[in-house]
C-alpha positions in Angstrom: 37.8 17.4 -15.3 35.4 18.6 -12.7 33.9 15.9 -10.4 29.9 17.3 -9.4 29.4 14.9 -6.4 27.7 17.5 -3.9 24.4 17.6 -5.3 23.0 13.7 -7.0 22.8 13.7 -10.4 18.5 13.4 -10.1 19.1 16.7 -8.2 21.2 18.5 -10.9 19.1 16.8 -14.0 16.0 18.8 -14.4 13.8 19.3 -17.6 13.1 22.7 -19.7 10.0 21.1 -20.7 7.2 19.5 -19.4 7.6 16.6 -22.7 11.3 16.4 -21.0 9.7 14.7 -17.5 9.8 10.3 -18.1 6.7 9.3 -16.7 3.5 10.2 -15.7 1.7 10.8 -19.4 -1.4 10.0 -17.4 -1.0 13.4 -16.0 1.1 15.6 -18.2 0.8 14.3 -22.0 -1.0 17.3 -24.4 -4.5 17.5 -23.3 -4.5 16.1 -19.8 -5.7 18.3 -17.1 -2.7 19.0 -15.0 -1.0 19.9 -18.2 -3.3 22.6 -19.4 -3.2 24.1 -15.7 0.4 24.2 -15.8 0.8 25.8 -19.2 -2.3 28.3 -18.4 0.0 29.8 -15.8 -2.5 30.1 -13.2 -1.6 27.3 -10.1 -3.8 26.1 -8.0 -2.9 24.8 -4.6 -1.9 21.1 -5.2 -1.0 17.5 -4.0 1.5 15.4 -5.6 0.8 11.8 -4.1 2.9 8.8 -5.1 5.9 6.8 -4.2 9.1 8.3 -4.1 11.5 9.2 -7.4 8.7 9.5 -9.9 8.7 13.0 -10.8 6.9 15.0 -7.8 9.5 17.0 -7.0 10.7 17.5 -10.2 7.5 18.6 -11.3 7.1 20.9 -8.7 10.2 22.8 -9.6 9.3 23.0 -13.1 6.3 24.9 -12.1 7.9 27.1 -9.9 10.3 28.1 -12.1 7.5 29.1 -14.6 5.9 31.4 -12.2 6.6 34.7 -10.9 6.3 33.6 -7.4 9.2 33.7 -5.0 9.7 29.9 -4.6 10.5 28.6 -0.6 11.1 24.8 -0.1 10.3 22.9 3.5 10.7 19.9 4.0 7.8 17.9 6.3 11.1 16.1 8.1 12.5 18.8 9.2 10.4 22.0 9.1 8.9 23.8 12.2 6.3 26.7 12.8 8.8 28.9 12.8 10.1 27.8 9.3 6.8 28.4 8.0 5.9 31.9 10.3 9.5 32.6 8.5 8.1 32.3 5.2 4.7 34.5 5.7 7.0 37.5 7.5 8.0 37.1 3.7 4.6 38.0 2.6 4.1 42.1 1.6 7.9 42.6 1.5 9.4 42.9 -2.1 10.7 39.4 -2.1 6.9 38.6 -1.8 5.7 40.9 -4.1 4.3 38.5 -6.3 3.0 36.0 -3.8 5.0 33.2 -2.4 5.3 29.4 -3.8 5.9 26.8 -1.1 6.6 23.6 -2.0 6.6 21.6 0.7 7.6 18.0 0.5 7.0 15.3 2.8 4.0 17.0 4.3 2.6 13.8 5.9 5.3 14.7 8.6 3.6 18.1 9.6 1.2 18.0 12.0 -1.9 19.6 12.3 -1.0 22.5 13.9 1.3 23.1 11.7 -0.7 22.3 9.0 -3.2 25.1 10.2 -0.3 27.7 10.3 -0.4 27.4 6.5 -4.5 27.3 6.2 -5.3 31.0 6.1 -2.7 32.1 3.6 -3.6 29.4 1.7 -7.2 30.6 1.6 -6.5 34.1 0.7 -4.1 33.5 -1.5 -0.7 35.1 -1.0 0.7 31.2 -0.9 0.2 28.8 -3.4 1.5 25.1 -1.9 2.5 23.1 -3.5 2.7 19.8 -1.6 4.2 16.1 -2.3 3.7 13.1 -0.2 4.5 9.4 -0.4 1.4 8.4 1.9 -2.3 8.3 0.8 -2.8 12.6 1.6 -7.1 11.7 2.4 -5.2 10.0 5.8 -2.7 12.3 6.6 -2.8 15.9 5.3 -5.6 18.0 7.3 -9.4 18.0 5.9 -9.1 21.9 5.1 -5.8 21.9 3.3 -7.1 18.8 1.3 -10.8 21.0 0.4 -8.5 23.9 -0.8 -6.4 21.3 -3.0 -6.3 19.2 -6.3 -4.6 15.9 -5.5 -2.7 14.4 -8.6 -1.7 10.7 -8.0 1.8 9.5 -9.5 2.4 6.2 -10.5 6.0 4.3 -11.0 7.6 5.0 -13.8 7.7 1.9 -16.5 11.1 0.7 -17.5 10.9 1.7 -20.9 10.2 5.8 -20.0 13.0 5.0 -17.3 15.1 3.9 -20.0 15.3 7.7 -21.5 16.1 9.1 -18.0 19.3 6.8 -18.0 20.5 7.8 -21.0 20.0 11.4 -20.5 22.0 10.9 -17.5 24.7 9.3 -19.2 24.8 12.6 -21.8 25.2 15.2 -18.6 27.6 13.2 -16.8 29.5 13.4 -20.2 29.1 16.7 -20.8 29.9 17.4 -16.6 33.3 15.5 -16.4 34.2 16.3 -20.3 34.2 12.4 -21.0 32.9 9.7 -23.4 30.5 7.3 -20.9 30.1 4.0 -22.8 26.9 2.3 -21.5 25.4 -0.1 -23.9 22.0 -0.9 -24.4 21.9 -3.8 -22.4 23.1 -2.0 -19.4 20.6 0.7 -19.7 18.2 -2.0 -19.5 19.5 -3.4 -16.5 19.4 -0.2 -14.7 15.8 0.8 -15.5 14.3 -2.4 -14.8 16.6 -2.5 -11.6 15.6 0.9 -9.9 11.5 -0.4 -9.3 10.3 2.4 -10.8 12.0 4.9 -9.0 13.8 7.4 -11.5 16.1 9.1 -8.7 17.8 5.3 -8.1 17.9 5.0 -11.7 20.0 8.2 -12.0 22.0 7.9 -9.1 23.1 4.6 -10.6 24.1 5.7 -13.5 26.4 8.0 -11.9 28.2 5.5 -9.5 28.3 3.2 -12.6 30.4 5.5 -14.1 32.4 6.8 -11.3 33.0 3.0 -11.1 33.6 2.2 -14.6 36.9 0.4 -16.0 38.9 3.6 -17.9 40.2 4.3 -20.9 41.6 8.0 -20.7 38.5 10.1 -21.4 36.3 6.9 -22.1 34.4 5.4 -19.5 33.5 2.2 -19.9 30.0 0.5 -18.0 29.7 -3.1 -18.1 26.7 -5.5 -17.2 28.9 -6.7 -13.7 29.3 -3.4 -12.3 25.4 -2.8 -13.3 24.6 -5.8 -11.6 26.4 -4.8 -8.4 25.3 -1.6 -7.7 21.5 -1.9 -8.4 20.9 -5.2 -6.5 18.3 -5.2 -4.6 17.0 -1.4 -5.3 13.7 -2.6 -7.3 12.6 -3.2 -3.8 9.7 -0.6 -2.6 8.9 -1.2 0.6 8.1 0.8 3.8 6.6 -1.1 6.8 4.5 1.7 7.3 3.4 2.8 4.5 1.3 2.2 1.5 3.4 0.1 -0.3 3.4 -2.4 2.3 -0.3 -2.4 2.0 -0.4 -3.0 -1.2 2.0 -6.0 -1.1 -0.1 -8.1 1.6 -3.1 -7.1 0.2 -2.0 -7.9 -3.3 -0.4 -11.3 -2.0 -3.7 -12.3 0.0 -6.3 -11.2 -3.1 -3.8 -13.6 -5.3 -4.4 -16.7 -2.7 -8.3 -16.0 -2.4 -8.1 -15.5 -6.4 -6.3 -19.3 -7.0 -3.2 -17.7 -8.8 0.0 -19.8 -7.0 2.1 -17.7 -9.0 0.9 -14.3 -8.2 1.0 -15.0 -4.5 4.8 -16.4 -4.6 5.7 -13.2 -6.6 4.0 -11.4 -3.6 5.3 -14.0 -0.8 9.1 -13.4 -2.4 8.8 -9.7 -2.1 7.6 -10.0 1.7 10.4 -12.2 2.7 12.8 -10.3 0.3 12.0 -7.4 2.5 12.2 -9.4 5.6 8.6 -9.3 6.6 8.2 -12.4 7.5 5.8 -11.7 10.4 3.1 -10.0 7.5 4.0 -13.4 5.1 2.6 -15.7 8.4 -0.2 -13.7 9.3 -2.0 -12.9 5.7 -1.3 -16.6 4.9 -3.5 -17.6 8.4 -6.3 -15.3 7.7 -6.5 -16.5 4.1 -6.6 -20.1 4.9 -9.5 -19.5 7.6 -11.0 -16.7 5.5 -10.6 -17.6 1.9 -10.5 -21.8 1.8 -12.2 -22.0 5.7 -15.0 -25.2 5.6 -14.2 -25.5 1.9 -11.1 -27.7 3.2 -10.7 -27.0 6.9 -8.0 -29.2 7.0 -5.7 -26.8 5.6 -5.9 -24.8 8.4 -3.6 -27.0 11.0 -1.3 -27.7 8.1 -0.9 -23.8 7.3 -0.4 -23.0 10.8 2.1 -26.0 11.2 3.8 -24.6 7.5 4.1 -21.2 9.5 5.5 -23.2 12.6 8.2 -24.2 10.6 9.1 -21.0 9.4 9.1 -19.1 12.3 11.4 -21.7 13.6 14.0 -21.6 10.9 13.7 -18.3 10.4 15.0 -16.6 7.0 15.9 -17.7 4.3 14.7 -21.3 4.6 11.4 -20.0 6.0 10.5 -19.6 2.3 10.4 -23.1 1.6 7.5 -24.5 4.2 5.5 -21.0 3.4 5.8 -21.5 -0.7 4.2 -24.9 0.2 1.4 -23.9 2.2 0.9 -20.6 -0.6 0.5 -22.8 -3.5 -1.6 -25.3 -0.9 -4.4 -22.4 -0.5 -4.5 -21.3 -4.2 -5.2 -24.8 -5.1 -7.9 -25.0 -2.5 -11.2 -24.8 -2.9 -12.5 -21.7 -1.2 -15.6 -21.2 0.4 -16.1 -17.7 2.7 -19.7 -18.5 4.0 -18.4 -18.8 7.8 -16.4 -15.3 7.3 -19.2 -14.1 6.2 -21.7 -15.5 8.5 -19.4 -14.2 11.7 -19.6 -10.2 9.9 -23.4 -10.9 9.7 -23.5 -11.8 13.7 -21.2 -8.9 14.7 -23.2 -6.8 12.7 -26.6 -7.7 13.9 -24.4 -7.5 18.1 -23.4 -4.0 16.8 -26.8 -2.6 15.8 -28.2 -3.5 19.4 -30.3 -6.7 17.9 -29.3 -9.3 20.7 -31.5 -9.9 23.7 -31.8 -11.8 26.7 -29.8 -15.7 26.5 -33.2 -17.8 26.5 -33.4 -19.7 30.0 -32.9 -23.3 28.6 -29.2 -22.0 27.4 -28.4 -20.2 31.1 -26.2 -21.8 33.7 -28.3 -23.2 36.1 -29.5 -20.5 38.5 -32.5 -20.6 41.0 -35.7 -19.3 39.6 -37.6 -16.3 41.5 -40.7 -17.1 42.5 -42.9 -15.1 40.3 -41.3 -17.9 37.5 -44.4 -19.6 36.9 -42.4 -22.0 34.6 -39.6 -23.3 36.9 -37.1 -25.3 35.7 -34.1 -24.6 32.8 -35.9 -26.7 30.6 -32.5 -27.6 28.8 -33.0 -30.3 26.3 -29.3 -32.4 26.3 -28.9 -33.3 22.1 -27.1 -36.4 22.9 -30.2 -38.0 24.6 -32.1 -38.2 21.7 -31.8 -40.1 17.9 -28.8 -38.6 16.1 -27.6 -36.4 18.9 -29.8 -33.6 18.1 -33.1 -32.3 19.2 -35.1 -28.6 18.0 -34.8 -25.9 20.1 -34.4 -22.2 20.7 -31.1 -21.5 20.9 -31.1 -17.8 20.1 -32.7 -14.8 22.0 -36.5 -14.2 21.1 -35.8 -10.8 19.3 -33.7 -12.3 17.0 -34.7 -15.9 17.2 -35.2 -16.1 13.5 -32.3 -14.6 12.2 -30.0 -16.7 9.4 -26.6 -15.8 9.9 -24.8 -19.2 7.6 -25.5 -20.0 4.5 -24.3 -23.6 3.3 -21.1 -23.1 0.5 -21.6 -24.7 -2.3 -18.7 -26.5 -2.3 -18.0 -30.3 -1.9 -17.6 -30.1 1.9 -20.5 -28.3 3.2 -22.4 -29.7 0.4 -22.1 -33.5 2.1 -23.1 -31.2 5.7 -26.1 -29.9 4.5 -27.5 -33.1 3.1 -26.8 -34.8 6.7 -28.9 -32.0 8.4 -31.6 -31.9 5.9 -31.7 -35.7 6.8 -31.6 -35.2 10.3 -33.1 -32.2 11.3 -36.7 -33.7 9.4 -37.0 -35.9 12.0 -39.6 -35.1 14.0 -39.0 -34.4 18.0 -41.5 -36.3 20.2 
């Protein structure tokens, strides 16, 4: 029996057939685009942009080795200009005959410099790239590689297409070590819902599931437990710097401002499953100032108490104050009218429309004597009916402007009516 453990399994599992790739039908079922390009034979530069173990890489070797193109792989983690001026000496000699494929994976981590070494082969032609990354590429791969590129975005692979990867892998590892694997239905389940999407974790698990199956001679035997302890917590996605992070807080704050308490704990639990506790606190803040603000502004010292406590006790307890003051601000009413009216000041202050602070609103200075008007002219609120008296509070280019607009919730419902009421008074 021979053991294959220097290469995974993901690595040593690759299709014949572009139907034989789980995943991404959006992209490669009959009819679709990047399907007929493939099949035409004729490859264009490309981008391959998605999270990690969905089929990028294993695309990208498919389509190399359909070509007649002398394939080269970098990788953006470790590749220098000399890798790459390594690969275009290549260029002209008979191992480039044909022209070059470079798949280069990882790309995000060249720079732009490097990124530029490739540009001008790219553009006549004598390399095709073919490049994957895990970040958004319109933020990290240089403006002329992108113009000389389709980008192809890949999506995580549902459990059920994961499901078939699993079982394929199963039927190599059998025919690898000459062995029966056993792995029931209920354990291929648990694997492809386990891996998040991510068919290289679903693979890999498969393999250490058998490796640590209970054995019956050549029978290999996977149970549920052993399942269970070797996937754990790998449905996690989560990179502090990277898109999936984004997506989390943004998905968890959208779910508070949309009133959906269990949305936002599904997003709060992945947070503090990662151990981001400082994103959990802060997108919780801004939501209750943003998203609730005068609707309830009470719930703004209770949040920030709720995220007190946390801090204090820290993981995993910090989930119980923060569930509280989640399910708080998606039951709140929500009213964004000061949010707003802030963005309409700041944008008015960043298109130049501001102006001199009118005189009655300045500290107290001494006035020139060509003021013909001397005197601040201040009028103190508090010294007349109701505490408040008209004036001009704003600058006189801009003394008109109407940056807040009353919510139309309960709250600044009751303010309004008090300043209609008051403000129709008239001033003597």
């Amino acid at each position: 029996m021979v053991i294959y453990m220097n290469k995974p399994l993901a690595d040593r599992f690759r299709p014949n057939s572009l139907d034989d790739i789980v995943g991404q039908k959006h992209l490669l079922a009959e009819g679709r685009p990047l399907r007929r390009i493939i099949e035409s034979g004729e490859i264009p530069n490309l981008i391959f942009y998605g999270p990690s173990g969905v089929g990028k890489t294993t695309l990208a070797t498919y389509i190399a080795n359909k070509t007649n193109k002398t394939l080269r792989k970098l990788n953006g983690t470790t590749a220098s200009t000399s890798d790459i001026k390594e690969i275009v000496s290549q260029l002209g000699t008979f191992s480039g005959i044909n022209g070059i494929l470079l798949y280069l994976d990882e790309i995000q981590y060249f720079n732009k410099k490097q990124q530029q070494t490739l540009l001008e082969y790219i553009e006549n032609g004598s390399i095709t790239l073919i490049a994957s990354t895990t970040e958004n590429p319109y933020f990290y791969v240089y403006n002329a590689i992108l113009s000389r590129s389709t980008v192809f975005e890949f999506k995580s692979v549902e459990p059920v297409e994961v499901e078939k990867a699993v079982y394929r892998a199963a039927k190599l590892l059998e025919e690898e070590q000459g062995i029966e694997v056993e792995l029931s239905e209920a354990c291929a389940k648990k694997i492809a819902q386990g891996c998040g999407g991510d068919v290289r974790k679903a693979m890999n698990a498969v393999e250490l599931s058998v490796i640590a199956a209970d054995r019956d001679g050549d029978r290999r035997v996977v149970t549920e437990e052993i399942v269970g302890d070797l996937i754990q917590r790998s449905s996690m996605r989560y990179d502090k710097d990277g898109d999936e992070h984004y997506d989390i807080v943004s998905a968890y704050q959208k779910s508070m401002r949309g009133s959906d308490p269990d949305a936002a704990l599904h997003y709060l639990g992945r947070l503090l499953e990662a151990g981001d506790l400082p994103s959990a606190c802060r997108r919780l803040m801004v939501c209750a100032c943003e998203d609730v603000g005068l609707a309830y502004p009470q719930i703004i010292p209770i949040v920030k108490s709720c995220v007190d406590i946390a801090q204090a006790v820290g993981l995993p307890e910090a989930r119980i104050p923060l569930a509280d003051a989640v399910v708080m601000v998606c039951n709140a009413p929500k009213s964004n009218s000061a949010y707003m009216a802030i963005d309409a000041a700041l944008a008015d202050i960043r298109r130049g429309k501001t102006g001199p602070i009118p005189r009655q609103l300045q500290n107290k200075h001494y006035d020139g004597e060509d003021n013909q008007n001397k005197g601040q002219h201040y009028l103190y609120p508090h010294s007349y009916p109701n505490h408040y008296t008209l004036q001009q509070y704003l600058p006189d280019a801009i003394k008109d402007s109407v940056y807040y607009h009353f919510g139309d919730n309960k709250n600044e419902q009751a303010f309004k009516a008090y300043w209609d009421k008051i403000k129709g008074y008239k001033n003597n």
